[in-house]
C-alpha positions in Angstrom: -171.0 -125.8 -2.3 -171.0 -129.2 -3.4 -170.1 -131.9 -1.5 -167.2 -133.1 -3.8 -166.1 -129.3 -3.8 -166.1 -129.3 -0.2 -164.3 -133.2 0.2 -161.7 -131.4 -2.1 -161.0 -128.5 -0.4 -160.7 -130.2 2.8 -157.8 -132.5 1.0 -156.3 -129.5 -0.4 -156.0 -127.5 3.1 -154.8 -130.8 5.2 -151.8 -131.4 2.6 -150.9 -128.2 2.6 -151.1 -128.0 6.9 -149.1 -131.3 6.8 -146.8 -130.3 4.0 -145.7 -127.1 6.2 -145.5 -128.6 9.4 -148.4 -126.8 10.9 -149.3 -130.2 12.6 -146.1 -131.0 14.1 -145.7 -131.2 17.8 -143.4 -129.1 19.5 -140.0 -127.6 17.9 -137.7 -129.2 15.7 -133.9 -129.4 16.5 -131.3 -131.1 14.2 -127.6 -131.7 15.8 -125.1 -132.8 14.0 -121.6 -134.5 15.3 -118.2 -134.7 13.4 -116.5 -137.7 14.6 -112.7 -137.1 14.1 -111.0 -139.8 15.2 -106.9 -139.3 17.1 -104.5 -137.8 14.7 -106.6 -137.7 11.9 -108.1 -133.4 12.0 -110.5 -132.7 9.5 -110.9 -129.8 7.2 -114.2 -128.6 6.3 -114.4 -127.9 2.5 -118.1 -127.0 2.2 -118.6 -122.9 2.8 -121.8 -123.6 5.0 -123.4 -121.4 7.8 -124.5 -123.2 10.9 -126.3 -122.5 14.3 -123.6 -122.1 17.9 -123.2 -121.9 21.2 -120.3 -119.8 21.9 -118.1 -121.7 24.9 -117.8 -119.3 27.4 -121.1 -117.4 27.3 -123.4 -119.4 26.4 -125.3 -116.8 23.4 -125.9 -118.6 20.6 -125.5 -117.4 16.8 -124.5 -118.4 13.2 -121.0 -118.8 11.9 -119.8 -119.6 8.7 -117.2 -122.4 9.1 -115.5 -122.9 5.3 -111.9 -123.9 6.0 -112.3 -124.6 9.8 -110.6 -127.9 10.8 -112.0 -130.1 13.4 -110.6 -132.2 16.2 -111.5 -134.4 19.1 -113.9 -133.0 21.7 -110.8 -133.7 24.3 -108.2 -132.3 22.5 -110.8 -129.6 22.0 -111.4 -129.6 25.8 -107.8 -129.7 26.8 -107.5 -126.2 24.4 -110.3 -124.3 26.4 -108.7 -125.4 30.1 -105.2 -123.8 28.6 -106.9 -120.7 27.3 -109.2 -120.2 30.5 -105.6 -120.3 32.4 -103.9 -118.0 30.4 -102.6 -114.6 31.9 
């Protein structure tokens, strides 16, 4: 093999290693927050699936969340103390 062939080839496999992430380090984790601010709930329009933890348990899953509405994490917070002391 010739040594342009073989300069080439080395190119080719190191974009393609970079390209799918065969170099990174470690795991990649994306969060993402909804910032709703007092009185102002959200609705979520877009029919997306994303990655939970279920309160309570712990287990994590997906969940589809078109048409869910959002509100502030103490509000939220204050919702899980009521149903954790319901008969």
């Amino acid at each position: 093999m010739t040594t342009t062939r073989l300069m080439r080839l080395s190119c080719l496999i190191a974009s393609l290693m970079l390209t799918s992430a065969c170099l990174s380090i470690g795991p990649r984790v994306k969060t993402e927050v909804v910032i709703v601010r007092l009185g102002k709930p959200l609705q979520v329009l877009e029919n997306v699936t994303v990655k939970c933890r279920r309160v309570g348990d712990g287990s994590v899953g997906n969940q589809d969340i078109g048409g869910w509405y959002c509100m502030p994490k103490d509000h939220f917070e204050r919702l899980i103390d009521r149903a954790s002391r319901a008969p």
